[in-house]
C-alpha positions in Angstrom: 53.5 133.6 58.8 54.9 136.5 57.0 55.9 136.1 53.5 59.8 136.9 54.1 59.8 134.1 57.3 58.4 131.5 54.5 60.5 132.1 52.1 63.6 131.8 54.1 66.4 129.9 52.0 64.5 130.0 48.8 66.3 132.3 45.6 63.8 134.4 44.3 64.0 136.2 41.1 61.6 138.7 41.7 58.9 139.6 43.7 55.9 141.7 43.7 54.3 141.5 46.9 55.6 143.2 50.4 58.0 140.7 52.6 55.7 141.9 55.4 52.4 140.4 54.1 50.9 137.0 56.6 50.3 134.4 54.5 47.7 131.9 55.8 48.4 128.9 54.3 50.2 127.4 51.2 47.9 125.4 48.6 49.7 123.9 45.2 46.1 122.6 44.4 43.7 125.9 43.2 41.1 124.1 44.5 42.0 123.8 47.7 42.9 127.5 48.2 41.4 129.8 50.8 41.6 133.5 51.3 45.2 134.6 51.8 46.9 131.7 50.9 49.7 131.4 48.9 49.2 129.8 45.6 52.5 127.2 44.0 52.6 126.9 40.4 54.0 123.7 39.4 55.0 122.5 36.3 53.5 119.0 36.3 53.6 116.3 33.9 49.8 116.1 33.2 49.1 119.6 34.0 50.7 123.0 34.2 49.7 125.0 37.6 50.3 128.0 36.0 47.1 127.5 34.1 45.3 127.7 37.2 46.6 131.1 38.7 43.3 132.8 37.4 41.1 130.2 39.5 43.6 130.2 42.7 42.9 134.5 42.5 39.4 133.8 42.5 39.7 131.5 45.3 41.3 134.4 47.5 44.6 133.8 47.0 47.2 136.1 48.3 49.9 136.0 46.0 51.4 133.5 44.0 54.8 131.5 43.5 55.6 130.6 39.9 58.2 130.3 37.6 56.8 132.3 34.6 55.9 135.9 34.9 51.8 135.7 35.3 50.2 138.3 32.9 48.2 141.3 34.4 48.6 142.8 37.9 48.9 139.9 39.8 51.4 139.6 43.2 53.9 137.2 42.7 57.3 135.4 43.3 59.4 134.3 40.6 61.9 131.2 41.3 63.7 129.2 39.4 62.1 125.6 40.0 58.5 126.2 42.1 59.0 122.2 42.8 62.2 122.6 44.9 60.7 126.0 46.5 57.4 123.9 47.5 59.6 121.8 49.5 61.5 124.3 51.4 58.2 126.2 52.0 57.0 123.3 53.4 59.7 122.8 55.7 59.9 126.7 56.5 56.0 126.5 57.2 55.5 123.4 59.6 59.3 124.8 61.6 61.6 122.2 60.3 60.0 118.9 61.7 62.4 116.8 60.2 65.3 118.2 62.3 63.7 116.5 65.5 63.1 113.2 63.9 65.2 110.0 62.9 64.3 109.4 59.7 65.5 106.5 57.6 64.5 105.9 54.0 64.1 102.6 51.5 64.1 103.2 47.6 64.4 99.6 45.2 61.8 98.6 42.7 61.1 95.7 45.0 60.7 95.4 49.0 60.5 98.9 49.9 57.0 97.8 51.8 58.5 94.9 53.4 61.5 96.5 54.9 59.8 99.7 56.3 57.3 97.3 57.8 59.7 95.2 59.4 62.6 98.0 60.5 59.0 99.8 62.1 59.0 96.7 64.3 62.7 96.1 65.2 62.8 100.0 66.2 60.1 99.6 68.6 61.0 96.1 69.9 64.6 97.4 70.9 64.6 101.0 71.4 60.3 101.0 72.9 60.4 103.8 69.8 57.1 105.3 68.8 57.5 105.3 65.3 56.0 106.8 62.2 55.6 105.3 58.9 55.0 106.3 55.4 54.3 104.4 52.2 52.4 102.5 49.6 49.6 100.9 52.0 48.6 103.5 54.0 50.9 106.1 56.4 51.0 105.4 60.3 51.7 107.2 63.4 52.9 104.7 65.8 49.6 102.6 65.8 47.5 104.9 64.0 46.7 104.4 61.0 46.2 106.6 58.0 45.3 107.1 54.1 48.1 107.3 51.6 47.9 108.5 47.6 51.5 108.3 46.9 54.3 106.2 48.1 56.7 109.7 48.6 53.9 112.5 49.5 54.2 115.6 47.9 56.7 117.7 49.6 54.9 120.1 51.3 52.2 117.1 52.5 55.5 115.3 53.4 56.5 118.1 56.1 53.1 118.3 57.2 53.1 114.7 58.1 56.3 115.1 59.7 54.7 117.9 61.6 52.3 115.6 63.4 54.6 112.5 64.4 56.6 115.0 65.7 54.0 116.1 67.7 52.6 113.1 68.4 55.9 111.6 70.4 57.3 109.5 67.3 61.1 109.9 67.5 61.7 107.8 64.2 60.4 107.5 60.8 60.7 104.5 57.9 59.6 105.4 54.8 59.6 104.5 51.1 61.3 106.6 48.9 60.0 106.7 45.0 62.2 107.5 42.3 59.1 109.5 41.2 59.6 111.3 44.7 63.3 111.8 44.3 63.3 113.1 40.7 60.4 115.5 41.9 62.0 117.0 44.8 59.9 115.3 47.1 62.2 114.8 49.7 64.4 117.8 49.5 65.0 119.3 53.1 64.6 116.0 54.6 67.9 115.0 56.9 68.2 111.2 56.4 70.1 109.4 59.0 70.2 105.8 57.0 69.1 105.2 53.4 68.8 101.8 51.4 69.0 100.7 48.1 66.9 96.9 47.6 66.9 96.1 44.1 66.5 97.8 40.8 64.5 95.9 37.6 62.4 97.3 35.1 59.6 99.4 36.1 58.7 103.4 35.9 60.2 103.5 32.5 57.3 104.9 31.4 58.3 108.2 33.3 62.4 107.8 33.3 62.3 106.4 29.8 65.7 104.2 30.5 67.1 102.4 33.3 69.9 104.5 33.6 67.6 107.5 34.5 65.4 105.3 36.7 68.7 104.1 38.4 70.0 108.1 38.6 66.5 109.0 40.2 66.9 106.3 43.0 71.1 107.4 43.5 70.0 110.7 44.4 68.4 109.4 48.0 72.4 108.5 48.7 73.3 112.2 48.7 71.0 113.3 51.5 72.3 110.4 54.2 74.9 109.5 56.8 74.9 106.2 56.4 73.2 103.8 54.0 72.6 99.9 53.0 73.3 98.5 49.2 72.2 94.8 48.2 75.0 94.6 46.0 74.1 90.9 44.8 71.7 93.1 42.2 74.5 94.8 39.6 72.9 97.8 39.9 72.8 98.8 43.0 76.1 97.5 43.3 77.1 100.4 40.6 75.6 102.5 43.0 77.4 101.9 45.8 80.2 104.4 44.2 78.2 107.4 44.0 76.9 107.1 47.5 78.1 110.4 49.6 78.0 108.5 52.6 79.1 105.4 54.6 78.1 102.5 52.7 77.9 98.9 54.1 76.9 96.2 51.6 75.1 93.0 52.2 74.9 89.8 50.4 73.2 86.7 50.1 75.3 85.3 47.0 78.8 85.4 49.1 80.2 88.2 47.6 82.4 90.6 49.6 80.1 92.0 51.9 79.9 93.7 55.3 76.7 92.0 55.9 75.8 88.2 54.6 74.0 85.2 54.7 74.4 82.0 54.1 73.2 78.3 55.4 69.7 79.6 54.0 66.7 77.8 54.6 62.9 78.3 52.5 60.1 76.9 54.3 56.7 77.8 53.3 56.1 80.3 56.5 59.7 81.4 57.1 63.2 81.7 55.8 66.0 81.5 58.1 69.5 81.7 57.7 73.1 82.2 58.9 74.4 86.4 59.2 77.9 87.2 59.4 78.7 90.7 60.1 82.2 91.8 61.3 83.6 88.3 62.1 80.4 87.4 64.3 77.9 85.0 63.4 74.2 84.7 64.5 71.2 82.6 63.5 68.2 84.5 61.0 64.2 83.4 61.1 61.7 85.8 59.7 58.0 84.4 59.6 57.7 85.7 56.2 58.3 83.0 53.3 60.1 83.9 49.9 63.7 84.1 49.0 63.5 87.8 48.9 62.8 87.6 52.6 66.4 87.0 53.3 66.8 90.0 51.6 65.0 92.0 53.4 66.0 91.2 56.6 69.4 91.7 55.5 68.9 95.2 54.3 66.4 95.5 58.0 69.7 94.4 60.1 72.0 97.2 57.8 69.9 99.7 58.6 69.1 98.9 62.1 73.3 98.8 62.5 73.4 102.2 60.7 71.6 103.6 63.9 73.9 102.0 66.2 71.9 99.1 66.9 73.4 95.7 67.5 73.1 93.3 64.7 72.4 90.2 66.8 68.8 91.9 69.0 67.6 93.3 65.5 67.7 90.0 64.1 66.3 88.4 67.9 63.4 91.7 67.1 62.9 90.2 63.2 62.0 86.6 64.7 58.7 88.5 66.3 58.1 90.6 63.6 54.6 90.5 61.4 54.4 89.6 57.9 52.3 92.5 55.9 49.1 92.7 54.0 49.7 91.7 50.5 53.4 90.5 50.8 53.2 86.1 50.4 49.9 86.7 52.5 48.3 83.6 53.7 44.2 83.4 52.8 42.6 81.2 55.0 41.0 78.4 53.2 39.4 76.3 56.0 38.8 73.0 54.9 41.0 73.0 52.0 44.2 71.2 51.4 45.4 73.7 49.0 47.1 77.2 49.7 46.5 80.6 48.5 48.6 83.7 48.6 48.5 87.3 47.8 51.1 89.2 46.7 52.1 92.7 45.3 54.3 91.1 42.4 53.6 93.8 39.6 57.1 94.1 38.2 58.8 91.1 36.2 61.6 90.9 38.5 58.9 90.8 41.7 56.7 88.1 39.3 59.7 86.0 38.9 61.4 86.2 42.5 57.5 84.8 43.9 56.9 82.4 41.7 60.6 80.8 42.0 60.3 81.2 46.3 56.9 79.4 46.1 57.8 77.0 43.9 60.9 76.4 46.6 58.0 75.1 49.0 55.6 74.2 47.2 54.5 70.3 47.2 51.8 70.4 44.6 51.7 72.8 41.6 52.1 76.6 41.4 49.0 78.5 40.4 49.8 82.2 39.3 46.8 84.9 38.4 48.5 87.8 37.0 48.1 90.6 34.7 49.6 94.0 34.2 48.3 97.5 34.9 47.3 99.6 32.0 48.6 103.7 31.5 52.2 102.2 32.4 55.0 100.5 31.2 54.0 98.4 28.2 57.7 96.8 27.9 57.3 94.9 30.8 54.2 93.1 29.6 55.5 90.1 27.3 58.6 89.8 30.4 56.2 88.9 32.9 53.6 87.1 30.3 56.9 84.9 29.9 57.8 84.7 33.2 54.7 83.7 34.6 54.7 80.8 31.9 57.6 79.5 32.8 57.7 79.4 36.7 54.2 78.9 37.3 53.0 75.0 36.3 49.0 76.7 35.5 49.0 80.6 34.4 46.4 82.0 34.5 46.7 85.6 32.4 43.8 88.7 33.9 43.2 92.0 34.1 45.2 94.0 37.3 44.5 97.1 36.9 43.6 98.4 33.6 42.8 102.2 34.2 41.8 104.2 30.8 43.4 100.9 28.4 41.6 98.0 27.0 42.0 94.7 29.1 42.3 92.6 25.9 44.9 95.0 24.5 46.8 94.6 27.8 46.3 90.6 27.7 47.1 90.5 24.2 50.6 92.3 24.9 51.3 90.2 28.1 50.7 86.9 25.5 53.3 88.0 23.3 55.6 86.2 25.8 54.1 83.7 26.8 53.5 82.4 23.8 57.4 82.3 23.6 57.2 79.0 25.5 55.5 75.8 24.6 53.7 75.7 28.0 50.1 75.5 28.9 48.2 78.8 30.3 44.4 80.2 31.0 43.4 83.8 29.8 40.5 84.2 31.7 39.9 88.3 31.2 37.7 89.0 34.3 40.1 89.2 37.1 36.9 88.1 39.8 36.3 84.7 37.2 40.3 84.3 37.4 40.2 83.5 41.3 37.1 81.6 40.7 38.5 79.4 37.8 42.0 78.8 39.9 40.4 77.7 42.9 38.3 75.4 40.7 41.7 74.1 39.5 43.1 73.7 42.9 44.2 70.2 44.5 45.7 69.1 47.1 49.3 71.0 48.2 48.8 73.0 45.3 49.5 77.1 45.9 47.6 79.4 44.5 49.5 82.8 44.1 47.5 85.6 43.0 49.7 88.3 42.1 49.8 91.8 41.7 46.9 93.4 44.0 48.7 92.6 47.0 47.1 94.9 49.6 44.8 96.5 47.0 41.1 96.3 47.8 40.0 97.9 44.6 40.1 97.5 41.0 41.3 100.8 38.7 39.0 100.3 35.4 38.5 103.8 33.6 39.5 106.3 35.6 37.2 104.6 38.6 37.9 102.6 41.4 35.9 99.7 41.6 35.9 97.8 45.0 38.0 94.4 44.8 39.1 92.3 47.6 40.8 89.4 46.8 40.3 88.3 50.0 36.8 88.7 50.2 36.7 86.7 46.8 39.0 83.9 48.0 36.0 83.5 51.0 33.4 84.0 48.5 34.2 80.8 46.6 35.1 79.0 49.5 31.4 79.5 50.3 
């Protein structure tokens, strides 16, 4: 492509290198450049890419696009923000993908998974869609599955994923949204037809700093869409709702004055179901999926599915058949056991706290919670969900999650800070393996074990290496 076709829409400062030169490819990684290719120095947060330049040259790089002059005779572009021009290059290079796709989008602290999941399955069930999907667990192409790093790919990965759904006959797209991705520019030149906003509680804030700048971050996704979905029983989101540049229909589950709500809810320990009332019409709820926050879910599911013109009673007939996901209030089998044991991705003290309450809902016995908290991130949350878990859960037991470059102890010794705030028994049982173990050792009959915070994890972050980890696997282990 030639460099003036590529950098169609983008202001440039100055350039030394000839409009006319083909580029063969566009590489923000030096690494991964190849002759001819156009190198994009970003300003990142743990690295600078214009540090690299030098190695992208020797790599065989064509020119490069930066935002600081480079020193020597070097052929470059100068632009104001290189992350905003990486995702218009992107978009210029893969010829707008996004303009032949649906694409709705789902940003919250909590549920994000769950709802794109679901909404994957309503789209298919009632419009025989083939539908792409992108997030947290992995990335899919209709049934294809494939690897994921980030919950919002970087932009110009983003287009390029586009680029093949597109190609490969998917008409829609569901995908999570980070405030990470939004504040990054992620998902500029990406034409949303229906955002939603699920929730917002403390996480991140290790990167936004406040929750005002975590909450800006996740407002910016209601600028770029024609229609989108607030749960306004969570304050704010409600707040939200204001600054949204689109049609906005609210849903609640609390009976405020809402669009979309429910009421007449029922918790069972493999589904919640409930009464919806959208615009005077009101239909019968069940999604196989147990928890309080199922209810909303679906409700945010059903918005978005009416955002796209979709009748709000066959989504919700389409929810009844949908699957629950891998590490959301996942059932491990436990043959022979009269005890239950779930996984989920509870990491957050609003997630930690919403599971625990919904189990405890169900649950006949006592509640059993193995959590911890990851390490290199937020440390405010830790004595919140140390308390948390104290409280809701009848035996804590306090691990290790994740603890990346940080020492588990230290990590432990923060999360005890609040649970020490409350004159209730717990466990601190470091190794997160001899946490299962010891739990299931505990276990009687109708008690539920909820291990929390892996969710669809298979691996354990200690260092800076993954170490293999399936709770799964270790549920069957004991069981043997």
């Amino acid at each position: 492509m030639k460099l003036s076709e590529l950098l169609k829409d983008i202001p440039v400062l100055e350039s030394k290198v000839s409009p006319e030169l083909e580029i063969a490819g566009v590489s923000y990684d030096s690494r991964r450049v190849r002759p001819g290719h156009m190198f994009v120095a970003i300003t990142g947060y743990a690295a600078d890419g214009h540090r690299f330049i030098p190695s992208a040259l020797d790599n065989g790089a064509a020119c490069v696009l930066c935002e600081r002059r480079p020193q020597g005779e070097i052929p470059y572009i100068l632009v104001p923000d290189s992350r905003r021009a990486l995702a218009v290059l992107g978009a210029n290079w893969y010829g707008h993908p996004a303009d032949r796709l649906t694409i709705l989008g789902v940003t919250g602290t909590n549920g994000k998974t769950s709802v794109t999941y679901l909404l994957k399955s309503v789209l298919e069930q009632v419009l025989g869609a083939k539908v792409g999907l992108i997030g947290t667990i992995q990335n899919m192409i209709g049934s294809e599955c494939l690897p994921t790093e980030h919950t919002t790919p970087e932009s110009f990965d983003l287009q390029g994923l586009f680029a093949r759904m597109a190609e490969a006959g998917c008409t829609h797209v569901v995908m999570e949204v980070s405030s990470i991705g939004l504040y990054l520019h992620r998902v500029d030149c990406v034409p949303f037809a229906v955002g939603a906003f699920t929730n917002l509680t403390e996480d991140h804030l290790d990167f936004h700093k406040t929750m005002e700048a975590y909450r800006q971050a996740k407002a910016l996704l209601f600028r770029k869409c024609g229609f989108s979905v607030f749960n306004i029983d969570d304050e704010l989101v409600a707040q939200t709702v204001e600054e949204a540049a689109c049609w906005a229909l609210r849903s609640s589950a609390k009976g405020l004055e809402a669009e979309l709500s429910a009421s007449d809810i029922q918790l069972g320990p493999d589904h919640v179901a409930f009464q919806c009332r959208y615009q005077g019409e009101s239909f019968p709820v069940r999604v196989g999926i147990p928890g309080g926050f199922t209810v909303y879910n679906a409700l945010t599911v059903l918005g978005m599915a009416i955002g796209l013109g979709i009748p709000a009673p066959e989504a919700a007939r389409a929810l009844a058949k949908a699957q629950g996901v891998k590490g959301r209030m996942e059932v491990v089998p436990t043959p022979g056991k009269d005890y239950t044991v779930l996984i989920d991705y509870a990491h957050t003290p609003d997630a930690l706290e919403n599971v625990l309450r919904s189990v405890r809902g169900f649950c006949q016995g006592r509640v059993i919670a193995v959590f911890g908290c990851g390490g290199d991130r937020d440390p405010i949350k830790r004595p919140i969900m140390g308390k948390i878990g104290v409280k809701y859960a009848d035996l804590p037991i306090i691990t290790s999650d994740n603890p990346r470059t940080e020492e588990p102890g230290k990590i432990i010794a923060d999360i005890l800070k609040g649970a020490r705030e409350l004159d209730r028994p717990y466990l601190v049982v470091e190794n997160r393996r001899e946490a299962i173990a010891r739990a299931m050792a505990e276990a009687r009959r109708d008690d539920i074990i909820v291990l929390c915070g892996k969710g669809h994890e298979t691996y354990q972050i200690i260092g800076t290496e993954k170490t293999h980890l399936d709770e799964r696997e270790e549920v069957a282990k004991n069981l043997a």
